[in-house]
N, C-alpha and C positions, 0 to 999 in steps of 0.2 A: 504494500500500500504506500503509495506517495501522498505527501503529504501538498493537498490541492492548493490551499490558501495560506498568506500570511498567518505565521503563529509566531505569538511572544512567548518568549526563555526567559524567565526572571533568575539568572544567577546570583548567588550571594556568597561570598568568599572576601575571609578579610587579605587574602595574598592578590593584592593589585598585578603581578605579571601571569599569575596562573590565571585571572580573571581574563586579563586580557588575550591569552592563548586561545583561551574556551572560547569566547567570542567570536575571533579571529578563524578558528580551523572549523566552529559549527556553523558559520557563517560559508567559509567556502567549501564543505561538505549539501549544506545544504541550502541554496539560497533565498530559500522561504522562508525561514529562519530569522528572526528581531531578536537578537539578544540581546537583552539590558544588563548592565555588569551593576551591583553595590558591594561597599566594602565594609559594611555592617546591617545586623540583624535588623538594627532600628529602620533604617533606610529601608531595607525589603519590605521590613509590615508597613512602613508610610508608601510603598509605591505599588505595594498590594491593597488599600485601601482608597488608590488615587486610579487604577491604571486596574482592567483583565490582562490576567495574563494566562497560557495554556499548559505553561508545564514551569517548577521550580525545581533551582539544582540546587543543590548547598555543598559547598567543601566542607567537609568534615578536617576540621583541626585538633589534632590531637593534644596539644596544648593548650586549645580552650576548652574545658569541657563542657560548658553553657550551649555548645553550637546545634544539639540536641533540643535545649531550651524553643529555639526558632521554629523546629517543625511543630511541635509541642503549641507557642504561642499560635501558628498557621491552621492548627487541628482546632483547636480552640473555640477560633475564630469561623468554625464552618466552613473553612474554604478548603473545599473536597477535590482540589484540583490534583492532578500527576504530582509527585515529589521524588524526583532524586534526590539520592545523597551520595555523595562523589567522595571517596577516600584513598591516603596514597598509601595506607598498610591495611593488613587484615587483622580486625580484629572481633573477635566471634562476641564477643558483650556488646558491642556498642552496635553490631549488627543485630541479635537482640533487642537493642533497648529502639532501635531504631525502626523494627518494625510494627513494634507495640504502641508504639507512636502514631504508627497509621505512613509510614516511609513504604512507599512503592515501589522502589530498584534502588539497588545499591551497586556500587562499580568501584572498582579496583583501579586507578587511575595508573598506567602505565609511563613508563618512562617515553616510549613513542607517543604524544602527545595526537598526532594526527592521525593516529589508529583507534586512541581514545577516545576520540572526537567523533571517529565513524562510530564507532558502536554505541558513543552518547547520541547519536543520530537517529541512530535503529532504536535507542530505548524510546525517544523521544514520538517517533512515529507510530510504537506499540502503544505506548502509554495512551496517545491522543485518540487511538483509536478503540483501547478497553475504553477511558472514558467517557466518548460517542455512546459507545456500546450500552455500557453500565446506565446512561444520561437517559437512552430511548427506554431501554426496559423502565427505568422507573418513572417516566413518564406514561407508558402504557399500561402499568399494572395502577399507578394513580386516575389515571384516567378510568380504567375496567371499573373499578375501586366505587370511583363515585356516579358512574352508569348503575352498577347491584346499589348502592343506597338510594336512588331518588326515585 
């Protein structure tokens, strides 16, 4: 499935050059693609309460451990959209803690940065199309829903 129409990438990652990779290589991977780059969590929630967007990445930073905090406030908040979480080691707890959270894909951030990109590409195009998916059924079964009560 190609991805027909412009779709917005809300990344968040506080490493300004990883940000700018992401951007740069899922940009010329896929060029439907609007990536917005911020360098903190705050910024995300203020540009997800300002701006739709169809899919979020977050770098996972091992050093902050708050970065978990952000899907957390985004689950929160109802906003049911795609969530990656992008990280440059494996670590089986925080991938736990991350899908309890309601975190959708997780990825392994490779040293090839451009290979990275292709497969955050593919996740990005599965994702938008479970959530399609997911979006009609529960519109249809709302809909069935209030046809049997009236």
């Amino acid at each position: 499935m190609d991805i027909e129409f412009r779709r917005k990438i809300l990344v968040v990652s506080d490493d300004p050059k990883l940000s700018n990779l992401i951007k740069i290589n899922l940009q010329n991977v896929n060029d439907k693609l609007d990536v917005i780059t911020v360098l903190s969590d705050d910024k995300g929630l203020e540009l997800l309460n300002e701006d739709n967007f169809d899919v979020i990445i977050l770098n996972y930073d091992k050093y902050n451990q708050d970065d978990l905090g952000f899907l957390e406030k985004v689950r929160k908040r109802n906003i049911d959209i795609p969530f990656i979480l992008i990280m440059d080691y494996k670590d089986n707890n925080i991938t736990y803690k991350a899908f309890k959270r309601k975190a959708d894909r997780i990825l392994l951030i490779d040293h090839d940065i451009k290979l990275t990109c292709k497969i955050l590409s593919e996740m990005i195009k599965k994702e938008i199309s479970r959530y399609k998916t997911k979006k009609a059924l529960y519109n249809r079964y709302e809909s069935d829903y209030l046809l049997n009560v009236i």
